[in-house]
Structures are given as C-alpha cells and as structure tokens.
Biopython code that builds the backbone (N, CA, C, O; Angstrom):
import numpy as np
from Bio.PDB.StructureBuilder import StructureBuilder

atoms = [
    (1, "UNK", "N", (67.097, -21.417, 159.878)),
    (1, "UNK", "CA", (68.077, -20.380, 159.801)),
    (1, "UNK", "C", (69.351, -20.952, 159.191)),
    (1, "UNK", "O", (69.712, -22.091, 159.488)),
    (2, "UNK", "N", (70.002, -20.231, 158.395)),
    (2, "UNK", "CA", (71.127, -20.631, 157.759)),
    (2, "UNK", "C", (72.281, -20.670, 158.683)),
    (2, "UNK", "O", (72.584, -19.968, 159.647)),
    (3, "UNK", "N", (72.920, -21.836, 158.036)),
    (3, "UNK", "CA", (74.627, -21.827, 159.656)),
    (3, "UNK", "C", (75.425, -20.529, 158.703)),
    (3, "UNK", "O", (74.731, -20.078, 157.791)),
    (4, "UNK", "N", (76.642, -20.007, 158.855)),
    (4, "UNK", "CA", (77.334, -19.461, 158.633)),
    (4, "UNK", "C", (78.246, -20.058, 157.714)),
    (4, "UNK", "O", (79.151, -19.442, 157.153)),
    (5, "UNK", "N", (78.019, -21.136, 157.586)),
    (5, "UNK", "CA", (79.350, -22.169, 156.327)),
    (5, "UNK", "C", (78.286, -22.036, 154.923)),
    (5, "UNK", "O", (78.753, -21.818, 153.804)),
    (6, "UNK", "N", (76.509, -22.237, 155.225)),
    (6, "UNK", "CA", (75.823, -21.844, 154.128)),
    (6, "UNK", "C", (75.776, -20.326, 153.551)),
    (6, "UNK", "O", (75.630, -20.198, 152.335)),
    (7, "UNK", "N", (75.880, -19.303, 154.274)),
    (7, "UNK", "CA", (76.200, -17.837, 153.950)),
    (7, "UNK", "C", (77.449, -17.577, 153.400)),
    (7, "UNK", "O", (77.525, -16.614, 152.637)),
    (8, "UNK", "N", (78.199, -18.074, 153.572)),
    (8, "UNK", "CA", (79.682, -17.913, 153.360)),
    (8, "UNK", "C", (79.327, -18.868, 151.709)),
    (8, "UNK", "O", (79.477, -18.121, 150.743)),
    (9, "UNK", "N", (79.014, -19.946, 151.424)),
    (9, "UNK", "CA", (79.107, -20.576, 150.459)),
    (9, "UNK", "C", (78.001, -20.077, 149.615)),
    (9, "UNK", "O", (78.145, -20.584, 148.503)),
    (10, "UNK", "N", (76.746, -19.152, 149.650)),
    (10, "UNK", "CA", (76.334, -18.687, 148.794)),
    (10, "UNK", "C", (76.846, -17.502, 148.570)),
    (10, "UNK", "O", (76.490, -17.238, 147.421)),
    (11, "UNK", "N", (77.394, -16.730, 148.927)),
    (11, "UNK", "CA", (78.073, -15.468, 148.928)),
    (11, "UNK", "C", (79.262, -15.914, 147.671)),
    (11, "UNK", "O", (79.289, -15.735, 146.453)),
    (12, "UNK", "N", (79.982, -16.425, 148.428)),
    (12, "UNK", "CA", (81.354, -16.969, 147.480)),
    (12, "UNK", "C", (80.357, -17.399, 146.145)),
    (12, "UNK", "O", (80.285, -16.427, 145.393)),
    (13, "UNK", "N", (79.389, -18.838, 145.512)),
    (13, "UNK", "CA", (78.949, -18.681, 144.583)),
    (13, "UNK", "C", (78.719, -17.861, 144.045)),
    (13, "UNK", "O", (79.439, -17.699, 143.059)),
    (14, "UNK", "N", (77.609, -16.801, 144.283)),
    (14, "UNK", "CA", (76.950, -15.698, 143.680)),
    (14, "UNK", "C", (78.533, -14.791, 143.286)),
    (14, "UNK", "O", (78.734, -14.984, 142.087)),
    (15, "UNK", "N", (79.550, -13.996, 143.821)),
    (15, "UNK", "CA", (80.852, -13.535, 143.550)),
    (15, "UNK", "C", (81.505, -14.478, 142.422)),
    (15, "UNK", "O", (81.656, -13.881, 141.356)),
    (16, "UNK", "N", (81.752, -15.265, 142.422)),
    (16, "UNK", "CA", (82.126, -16.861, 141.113)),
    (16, "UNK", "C", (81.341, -16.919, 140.149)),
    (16, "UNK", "O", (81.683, -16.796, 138.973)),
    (17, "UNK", "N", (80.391, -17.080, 140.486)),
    (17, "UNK", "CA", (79.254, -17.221, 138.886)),
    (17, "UNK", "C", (78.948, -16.126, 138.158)),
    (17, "UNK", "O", (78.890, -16.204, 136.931)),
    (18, "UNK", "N", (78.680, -14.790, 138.921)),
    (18, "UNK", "CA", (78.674, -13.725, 138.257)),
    (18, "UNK", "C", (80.322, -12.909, 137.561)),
    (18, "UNK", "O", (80.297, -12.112, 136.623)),
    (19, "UNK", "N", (81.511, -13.310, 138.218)),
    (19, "UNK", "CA", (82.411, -13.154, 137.353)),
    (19, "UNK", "C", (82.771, -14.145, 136.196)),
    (19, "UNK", "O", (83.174, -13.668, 135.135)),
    (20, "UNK", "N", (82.668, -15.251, 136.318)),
    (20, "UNK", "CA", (82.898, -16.425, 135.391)),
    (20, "UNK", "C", (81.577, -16.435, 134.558)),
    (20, "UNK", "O", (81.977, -17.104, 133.605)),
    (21, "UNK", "N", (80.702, -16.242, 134.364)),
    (21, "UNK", "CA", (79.396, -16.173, 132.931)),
    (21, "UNK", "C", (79.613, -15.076, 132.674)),
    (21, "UNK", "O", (78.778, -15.016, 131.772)),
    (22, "UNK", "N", (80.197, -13.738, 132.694)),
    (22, "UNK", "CA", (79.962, -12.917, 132.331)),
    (22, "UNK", "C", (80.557, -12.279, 130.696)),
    (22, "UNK", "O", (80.218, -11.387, 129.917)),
    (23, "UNK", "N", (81.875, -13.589, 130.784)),
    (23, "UNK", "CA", (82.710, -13.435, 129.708)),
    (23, "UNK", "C", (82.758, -14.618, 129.161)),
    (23, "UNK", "O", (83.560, -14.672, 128.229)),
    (24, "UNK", "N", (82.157, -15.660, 129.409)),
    (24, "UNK", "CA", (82.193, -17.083, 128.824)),
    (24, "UNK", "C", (82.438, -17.073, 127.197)),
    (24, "UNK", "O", (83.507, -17.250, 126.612)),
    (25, "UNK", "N", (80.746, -16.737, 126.465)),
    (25, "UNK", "CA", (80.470, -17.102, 125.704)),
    (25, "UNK", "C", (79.875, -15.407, 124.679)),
    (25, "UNK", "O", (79.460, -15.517, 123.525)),
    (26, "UNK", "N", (79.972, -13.888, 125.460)),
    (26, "UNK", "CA", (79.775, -13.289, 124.716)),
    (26, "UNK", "C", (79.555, -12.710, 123.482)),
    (26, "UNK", "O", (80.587, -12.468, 122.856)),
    (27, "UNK", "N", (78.149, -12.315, 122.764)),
    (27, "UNK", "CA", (77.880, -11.871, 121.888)),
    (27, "UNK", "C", (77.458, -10.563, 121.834)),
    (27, "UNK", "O", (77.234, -9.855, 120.852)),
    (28, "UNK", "N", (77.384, -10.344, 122.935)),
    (28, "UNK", "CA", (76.969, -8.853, 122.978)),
    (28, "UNK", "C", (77.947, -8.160, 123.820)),
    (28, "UNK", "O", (78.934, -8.832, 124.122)),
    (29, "UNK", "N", (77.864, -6.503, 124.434)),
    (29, "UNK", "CA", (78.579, -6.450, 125.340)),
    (29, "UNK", "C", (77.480, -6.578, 126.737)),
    (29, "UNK", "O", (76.314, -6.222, 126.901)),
    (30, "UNK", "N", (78.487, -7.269, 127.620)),
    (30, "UNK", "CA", (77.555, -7.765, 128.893)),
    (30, "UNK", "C", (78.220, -6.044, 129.996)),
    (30, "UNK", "O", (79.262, -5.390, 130.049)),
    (31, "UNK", "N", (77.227, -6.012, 130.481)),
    (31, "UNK", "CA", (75.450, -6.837, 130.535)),
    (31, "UNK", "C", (74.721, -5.416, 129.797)),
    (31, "UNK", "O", (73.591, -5.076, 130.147)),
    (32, "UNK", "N", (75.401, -4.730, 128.873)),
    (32, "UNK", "CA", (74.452, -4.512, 128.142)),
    (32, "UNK", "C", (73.641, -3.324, 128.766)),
    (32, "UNK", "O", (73.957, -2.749, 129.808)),
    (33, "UNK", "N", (72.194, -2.940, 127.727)),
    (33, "UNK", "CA", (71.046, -2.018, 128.348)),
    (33, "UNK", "C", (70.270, -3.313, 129.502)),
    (33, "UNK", "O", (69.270, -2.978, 130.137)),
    (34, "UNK", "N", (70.798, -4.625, 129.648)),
    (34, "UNK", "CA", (70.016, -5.411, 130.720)),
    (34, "UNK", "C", (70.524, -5.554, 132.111)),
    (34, "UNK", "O", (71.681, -5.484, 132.525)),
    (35, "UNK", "N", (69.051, -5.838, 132.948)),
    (35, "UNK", "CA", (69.907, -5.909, 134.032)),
    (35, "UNK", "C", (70.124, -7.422, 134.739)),
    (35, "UNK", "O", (69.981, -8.421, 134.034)),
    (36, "UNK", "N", (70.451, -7.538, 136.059)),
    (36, "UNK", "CA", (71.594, -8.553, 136.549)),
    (36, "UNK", "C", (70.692, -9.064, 137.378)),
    (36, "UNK", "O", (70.005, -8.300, 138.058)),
    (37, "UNK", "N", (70.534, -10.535, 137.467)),
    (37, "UNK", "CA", (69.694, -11.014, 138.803)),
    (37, "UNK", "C", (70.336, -11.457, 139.781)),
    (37, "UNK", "O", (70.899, -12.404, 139.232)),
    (38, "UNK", "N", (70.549, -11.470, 140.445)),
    (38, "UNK", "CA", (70.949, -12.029, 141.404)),
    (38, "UNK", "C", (69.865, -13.362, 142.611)),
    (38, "UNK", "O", (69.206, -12.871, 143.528)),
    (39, "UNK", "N", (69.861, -14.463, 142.462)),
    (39, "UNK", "CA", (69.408, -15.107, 143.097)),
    (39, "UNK", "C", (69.517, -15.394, 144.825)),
    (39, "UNK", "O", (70.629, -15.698, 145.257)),
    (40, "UNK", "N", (68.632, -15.316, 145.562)),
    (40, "UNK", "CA", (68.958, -15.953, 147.182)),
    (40, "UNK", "C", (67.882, -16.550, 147.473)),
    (40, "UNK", "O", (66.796, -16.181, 147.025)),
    (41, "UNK", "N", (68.044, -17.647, 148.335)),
    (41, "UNK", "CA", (68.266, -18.774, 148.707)),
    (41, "UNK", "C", (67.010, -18.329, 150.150)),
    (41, "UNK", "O", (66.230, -19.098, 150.711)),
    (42, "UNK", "N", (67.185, -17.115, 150.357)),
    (42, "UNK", "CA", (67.129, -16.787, 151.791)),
    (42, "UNK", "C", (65.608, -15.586, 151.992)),
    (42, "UNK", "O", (65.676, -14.509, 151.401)),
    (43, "UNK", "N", (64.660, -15.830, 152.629)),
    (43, "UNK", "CA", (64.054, -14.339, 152.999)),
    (43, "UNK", "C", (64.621, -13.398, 153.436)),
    (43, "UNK", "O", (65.463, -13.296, 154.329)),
    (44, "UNK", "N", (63.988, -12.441, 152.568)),
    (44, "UNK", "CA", (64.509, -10.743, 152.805)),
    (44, "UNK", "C", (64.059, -10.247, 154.272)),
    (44, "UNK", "O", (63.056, -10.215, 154.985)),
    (45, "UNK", "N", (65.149, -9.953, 154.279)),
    (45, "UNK", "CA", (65.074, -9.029, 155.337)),
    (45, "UNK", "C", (65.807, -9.873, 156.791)),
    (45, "UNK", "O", (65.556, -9.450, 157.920)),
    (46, "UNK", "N", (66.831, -11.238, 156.544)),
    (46, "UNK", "CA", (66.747, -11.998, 157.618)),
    (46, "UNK", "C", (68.863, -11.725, 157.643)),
    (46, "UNK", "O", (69.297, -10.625, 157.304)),
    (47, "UNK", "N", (69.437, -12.386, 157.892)),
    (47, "UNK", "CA", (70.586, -11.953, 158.283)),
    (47, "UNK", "C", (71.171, -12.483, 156.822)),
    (47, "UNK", "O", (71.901, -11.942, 155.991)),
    (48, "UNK", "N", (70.532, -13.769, 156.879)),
    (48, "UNK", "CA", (71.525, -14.206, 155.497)),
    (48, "UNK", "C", (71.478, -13.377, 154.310)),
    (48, "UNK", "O", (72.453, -13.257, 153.567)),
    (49, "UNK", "N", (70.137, -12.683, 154.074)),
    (49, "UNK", "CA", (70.000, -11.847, 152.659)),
    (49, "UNK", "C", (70.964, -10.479, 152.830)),
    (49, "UNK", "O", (71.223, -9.751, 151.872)),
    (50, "UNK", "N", (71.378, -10.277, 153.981)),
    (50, "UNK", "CA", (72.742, -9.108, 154.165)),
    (50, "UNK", "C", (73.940, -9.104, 152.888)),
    (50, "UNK", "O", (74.355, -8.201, 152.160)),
    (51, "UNK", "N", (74.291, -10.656, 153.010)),
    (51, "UNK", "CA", (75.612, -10.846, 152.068)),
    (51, "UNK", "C", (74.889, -10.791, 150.495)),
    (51, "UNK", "O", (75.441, -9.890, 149.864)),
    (52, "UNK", "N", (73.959, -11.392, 149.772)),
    (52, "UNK", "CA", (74.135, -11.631, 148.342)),
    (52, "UNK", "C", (73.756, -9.970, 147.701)),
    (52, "UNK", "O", (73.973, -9.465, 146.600)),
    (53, "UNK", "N", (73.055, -9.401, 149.040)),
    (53, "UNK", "CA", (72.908, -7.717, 148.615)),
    (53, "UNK", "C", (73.674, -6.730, 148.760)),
    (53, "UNK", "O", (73.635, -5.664, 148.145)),
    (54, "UNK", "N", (74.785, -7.234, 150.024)),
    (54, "UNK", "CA", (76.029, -6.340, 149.911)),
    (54, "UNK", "C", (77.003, -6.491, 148.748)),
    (54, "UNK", "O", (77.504, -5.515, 148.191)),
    (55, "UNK", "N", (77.319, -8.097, 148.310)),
    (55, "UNK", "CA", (78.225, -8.116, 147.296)),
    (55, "UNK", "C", (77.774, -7.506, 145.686)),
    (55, "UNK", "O", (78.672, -7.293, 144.873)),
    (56, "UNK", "N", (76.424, -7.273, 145.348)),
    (56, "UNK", "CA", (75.736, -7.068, 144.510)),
    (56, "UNK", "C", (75.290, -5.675, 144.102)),
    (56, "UNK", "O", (74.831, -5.242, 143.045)),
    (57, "UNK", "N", (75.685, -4.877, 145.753)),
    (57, "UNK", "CA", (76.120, -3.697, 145.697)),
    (57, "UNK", "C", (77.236, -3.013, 145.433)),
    (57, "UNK", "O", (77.465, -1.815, 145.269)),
    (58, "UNK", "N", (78.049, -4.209, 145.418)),
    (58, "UNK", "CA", (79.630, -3.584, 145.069)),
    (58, "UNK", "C", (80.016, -4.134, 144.047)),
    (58, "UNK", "O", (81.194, -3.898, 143.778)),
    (59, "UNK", "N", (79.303, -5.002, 143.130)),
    (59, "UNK", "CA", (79.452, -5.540, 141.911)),
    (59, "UNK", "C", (78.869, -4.122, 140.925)),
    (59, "UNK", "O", (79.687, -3.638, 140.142)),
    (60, "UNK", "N", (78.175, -3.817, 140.963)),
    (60, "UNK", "CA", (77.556, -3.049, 140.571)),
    (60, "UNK", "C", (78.635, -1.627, 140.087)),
    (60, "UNK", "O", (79.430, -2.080, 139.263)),
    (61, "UNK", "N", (78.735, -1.077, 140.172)),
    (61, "UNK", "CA", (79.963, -0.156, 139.470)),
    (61, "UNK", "C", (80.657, -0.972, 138.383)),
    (61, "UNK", "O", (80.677, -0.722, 137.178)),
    (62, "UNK", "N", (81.369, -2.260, 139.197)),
    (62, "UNK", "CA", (82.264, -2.805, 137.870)),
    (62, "UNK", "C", (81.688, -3.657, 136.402)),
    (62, "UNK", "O", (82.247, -3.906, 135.333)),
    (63, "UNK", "N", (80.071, -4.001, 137.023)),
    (63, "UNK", "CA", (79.412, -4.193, 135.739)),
    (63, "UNK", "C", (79.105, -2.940, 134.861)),
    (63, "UNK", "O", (79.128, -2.749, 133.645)),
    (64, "UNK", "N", (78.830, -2.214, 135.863)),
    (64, "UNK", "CA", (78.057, -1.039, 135.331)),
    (64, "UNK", "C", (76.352, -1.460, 134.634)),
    (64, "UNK", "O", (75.778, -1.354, 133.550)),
    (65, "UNK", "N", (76.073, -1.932, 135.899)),
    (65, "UNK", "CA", (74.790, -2.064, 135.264)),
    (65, "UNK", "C", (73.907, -2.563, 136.710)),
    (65, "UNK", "O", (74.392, -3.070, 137.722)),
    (66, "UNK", "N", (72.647, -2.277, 136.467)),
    (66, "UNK", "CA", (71.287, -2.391, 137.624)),
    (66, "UNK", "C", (71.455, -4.445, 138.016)),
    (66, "UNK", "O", (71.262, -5.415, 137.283)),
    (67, "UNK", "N", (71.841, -4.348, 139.325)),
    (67, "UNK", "CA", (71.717, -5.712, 139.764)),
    (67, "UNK", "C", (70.524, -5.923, 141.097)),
    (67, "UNK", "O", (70.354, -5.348, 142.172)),
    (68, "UNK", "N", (69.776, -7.157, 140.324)),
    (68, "UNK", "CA", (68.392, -6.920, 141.243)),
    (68, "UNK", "C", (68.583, -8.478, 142.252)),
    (68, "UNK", "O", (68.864, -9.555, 141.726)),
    (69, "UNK", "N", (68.414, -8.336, 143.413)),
    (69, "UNK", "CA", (68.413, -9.609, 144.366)),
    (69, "UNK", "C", (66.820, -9.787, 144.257)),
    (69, "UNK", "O", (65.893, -8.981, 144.330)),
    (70, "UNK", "N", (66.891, -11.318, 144.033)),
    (70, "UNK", "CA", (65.194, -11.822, 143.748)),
    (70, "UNK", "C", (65.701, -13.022, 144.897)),
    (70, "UNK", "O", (66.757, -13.648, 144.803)),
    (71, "UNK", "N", (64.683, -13.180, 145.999)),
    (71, "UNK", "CA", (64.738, -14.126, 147.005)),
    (71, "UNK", "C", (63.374, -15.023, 146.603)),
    (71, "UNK", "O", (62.177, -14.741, 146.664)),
    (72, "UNK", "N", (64.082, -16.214, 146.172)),
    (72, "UNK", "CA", (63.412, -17.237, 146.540)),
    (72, "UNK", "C", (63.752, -18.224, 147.235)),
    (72, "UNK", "O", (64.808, -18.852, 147.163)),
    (73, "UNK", "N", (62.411, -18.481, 148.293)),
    (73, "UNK", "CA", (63.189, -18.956, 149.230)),
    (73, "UNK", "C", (62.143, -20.352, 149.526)),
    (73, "UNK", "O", (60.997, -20.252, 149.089)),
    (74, "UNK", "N", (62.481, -21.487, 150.171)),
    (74, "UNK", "CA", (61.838, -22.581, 150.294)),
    (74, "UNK", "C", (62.019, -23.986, 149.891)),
    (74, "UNK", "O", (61.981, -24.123, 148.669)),
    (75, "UNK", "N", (62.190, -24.988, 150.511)),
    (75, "UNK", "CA", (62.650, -26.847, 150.417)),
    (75, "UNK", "C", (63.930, -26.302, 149.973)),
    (75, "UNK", "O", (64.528, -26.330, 148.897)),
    (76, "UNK", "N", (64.275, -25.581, 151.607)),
    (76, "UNK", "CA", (66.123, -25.999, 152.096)),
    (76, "UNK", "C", (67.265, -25.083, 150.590)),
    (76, "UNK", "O", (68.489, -25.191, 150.512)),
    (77, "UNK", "N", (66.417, -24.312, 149.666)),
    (77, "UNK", "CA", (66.830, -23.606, 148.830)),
    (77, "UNK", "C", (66.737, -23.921, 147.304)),
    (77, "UNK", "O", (66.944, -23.092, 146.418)),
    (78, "UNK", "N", (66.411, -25.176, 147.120)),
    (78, "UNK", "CA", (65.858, -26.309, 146.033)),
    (78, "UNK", "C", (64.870, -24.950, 145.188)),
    (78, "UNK", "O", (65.126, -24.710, 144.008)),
    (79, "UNK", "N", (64.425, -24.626, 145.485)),
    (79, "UNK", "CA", (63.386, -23.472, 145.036)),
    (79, "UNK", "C", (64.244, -22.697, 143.915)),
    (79, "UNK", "O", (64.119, -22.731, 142.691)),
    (80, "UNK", "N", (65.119, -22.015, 144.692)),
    (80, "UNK", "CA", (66.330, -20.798, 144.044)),
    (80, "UNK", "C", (67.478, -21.933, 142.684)),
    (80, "UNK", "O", (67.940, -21.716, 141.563)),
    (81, "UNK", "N", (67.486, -22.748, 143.359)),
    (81, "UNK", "CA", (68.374, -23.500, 142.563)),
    (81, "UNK", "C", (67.782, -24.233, 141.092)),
    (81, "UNK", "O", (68.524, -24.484, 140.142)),
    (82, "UNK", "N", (66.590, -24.463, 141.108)),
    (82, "UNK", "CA", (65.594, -25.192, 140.119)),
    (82, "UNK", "C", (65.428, -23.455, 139.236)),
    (82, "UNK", "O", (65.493, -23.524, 138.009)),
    (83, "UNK", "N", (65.274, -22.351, 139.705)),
    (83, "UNK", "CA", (65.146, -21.082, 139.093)),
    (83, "UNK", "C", (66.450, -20.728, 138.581)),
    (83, "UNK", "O", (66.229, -20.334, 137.436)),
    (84, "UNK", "N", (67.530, -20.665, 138.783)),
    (84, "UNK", "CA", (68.671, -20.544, 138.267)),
    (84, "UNK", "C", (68.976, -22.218, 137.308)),
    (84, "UNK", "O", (69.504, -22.370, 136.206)),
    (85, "UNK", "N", (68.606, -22.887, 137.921)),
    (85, "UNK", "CA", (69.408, -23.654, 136.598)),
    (85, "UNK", "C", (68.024, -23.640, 134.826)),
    (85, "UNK", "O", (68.228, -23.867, 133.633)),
    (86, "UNK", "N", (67.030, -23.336, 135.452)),
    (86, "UNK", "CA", (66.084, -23.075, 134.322)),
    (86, "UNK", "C", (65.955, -21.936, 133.674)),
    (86, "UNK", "O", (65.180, -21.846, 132.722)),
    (87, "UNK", "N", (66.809, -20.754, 134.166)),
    (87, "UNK", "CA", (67.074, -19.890, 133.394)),
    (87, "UNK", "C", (67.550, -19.608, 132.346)),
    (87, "UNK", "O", (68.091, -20.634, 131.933)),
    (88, "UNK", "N", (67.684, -18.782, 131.619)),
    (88, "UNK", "CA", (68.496, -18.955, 130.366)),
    (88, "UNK", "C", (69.922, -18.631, 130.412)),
    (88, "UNK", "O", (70.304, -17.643, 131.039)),
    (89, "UNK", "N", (70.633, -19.302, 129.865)),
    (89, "UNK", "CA", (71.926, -19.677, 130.061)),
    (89, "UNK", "C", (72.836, -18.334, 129.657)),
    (89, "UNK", "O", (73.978, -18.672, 129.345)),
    (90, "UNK", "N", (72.630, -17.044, 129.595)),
    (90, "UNK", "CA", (73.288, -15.752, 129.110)),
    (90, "UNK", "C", (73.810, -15.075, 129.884)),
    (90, "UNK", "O", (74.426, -14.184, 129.298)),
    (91, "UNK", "N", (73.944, -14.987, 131.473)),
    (91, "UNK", "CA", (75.083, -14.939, 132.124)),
    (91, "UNK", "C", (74.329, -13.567, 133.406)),
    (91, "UNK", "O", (74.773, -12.963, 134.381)),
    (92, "UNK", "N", (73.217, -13.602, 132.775)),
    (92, "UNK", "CA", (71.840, -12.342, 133.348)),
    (92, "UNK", "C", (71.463, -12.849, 134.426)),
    (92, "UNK", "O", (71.175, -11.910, 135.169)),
    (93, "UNK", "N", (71.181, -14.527, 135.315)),
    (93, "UNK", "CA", (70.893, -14.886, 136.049)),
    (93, "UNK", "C", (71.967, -15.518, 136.824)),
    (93, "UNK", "O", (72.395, -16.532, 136.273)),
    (94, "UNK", "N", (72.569, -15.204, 138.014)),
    (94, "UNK", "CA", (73.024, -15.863, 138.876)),
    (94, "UNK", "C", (72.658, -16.431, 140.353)),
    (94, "UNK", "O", (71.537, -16.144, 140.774)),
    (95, "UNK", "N", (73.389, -17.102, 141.055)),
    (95, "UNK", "CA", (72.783, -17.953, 142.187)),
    (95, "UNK", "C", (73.566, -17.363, 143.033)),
    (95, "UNK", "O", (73.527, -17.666, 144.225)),
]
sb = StructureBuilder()
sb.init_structure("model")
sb.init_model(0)
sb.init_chain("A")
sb.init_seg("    ")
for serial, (resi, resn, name, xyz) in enumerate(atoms, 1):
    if name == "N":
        sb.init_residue(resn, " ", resi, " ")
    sb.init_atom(name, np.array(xyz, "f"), 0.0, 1.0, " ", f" {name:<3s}", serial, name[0])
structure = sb.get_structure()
C-alpha cells in the first residue's frame, strides 16, 4: 500500500509533467484531435488511484481534450516508470 508522501508525490508529478510537456517543444496544437495518458503507479480501484483520476478530471476542460488513466502497476512502480520514460517524447504520455 502506498504511504501518503508517495500519493502526494505522484499526484504533484503527474500535475508538473502534464503542464510543463505540454508547451515545451510544440508543433502542433496540443493535444490536438489526440488524447492524454495519464500514467499510475497504483491498482484501480485502491485509494491511491483516487488522486491521478481526480486531477485528470479537472485537467481535462483546460486541455480540452479526452485524458485516459492507464494503471500500471508492479516492482514498487518500476513498471509505470520504464512505460513513461519509453514513450514517445510528445507530451501525450505522462507519469
């Protein structure tokens, strides 16, 4: 089970990374006809997956665009983190 200093610190990431890639390096307008991933760390449906789906719900208006929470979860979060950094670098995948 996650402590509360790990919820709090993926929450805050996922809020940080999805405002900071979003305007980095634009060529298109973001995010576009695409939609938004959102990465967790955590199984659905457990207390921790509360936060990266509430903030992702309220991101959502100011992108204006479909943001999807994909939980992968497993080896302490190493899982989610090896999937986000192998993603493609366009601002569509966050952690």
């Amino acid at each position: 089970m996650a402590t509360r200093r790990q919820v709090l610190q993926a929450s805050g990431a996922l809020l940080a990374s999805s405002l900071t890639n979003a305007t980095a390096f634009a060529q298109e307008a973001y995010p576009g006809s695409r939609e938004v991933h959102a990465i967790a760390a955590f199984p659905p449906g457990s207390e921790a997956d509360i936060f990266p789906r509430y903030f992702s719900e309220n991101m959502r208006p100011f992108l204006g665009a479909t943001i999807v929470v994909e939980n992968k979860v497993g080896a302490s979060g190493n899982i989610a983190v090896n999937y986000v950094a192998k993603a493609k670098p366009d601002g569509y995948t966050n952690s």
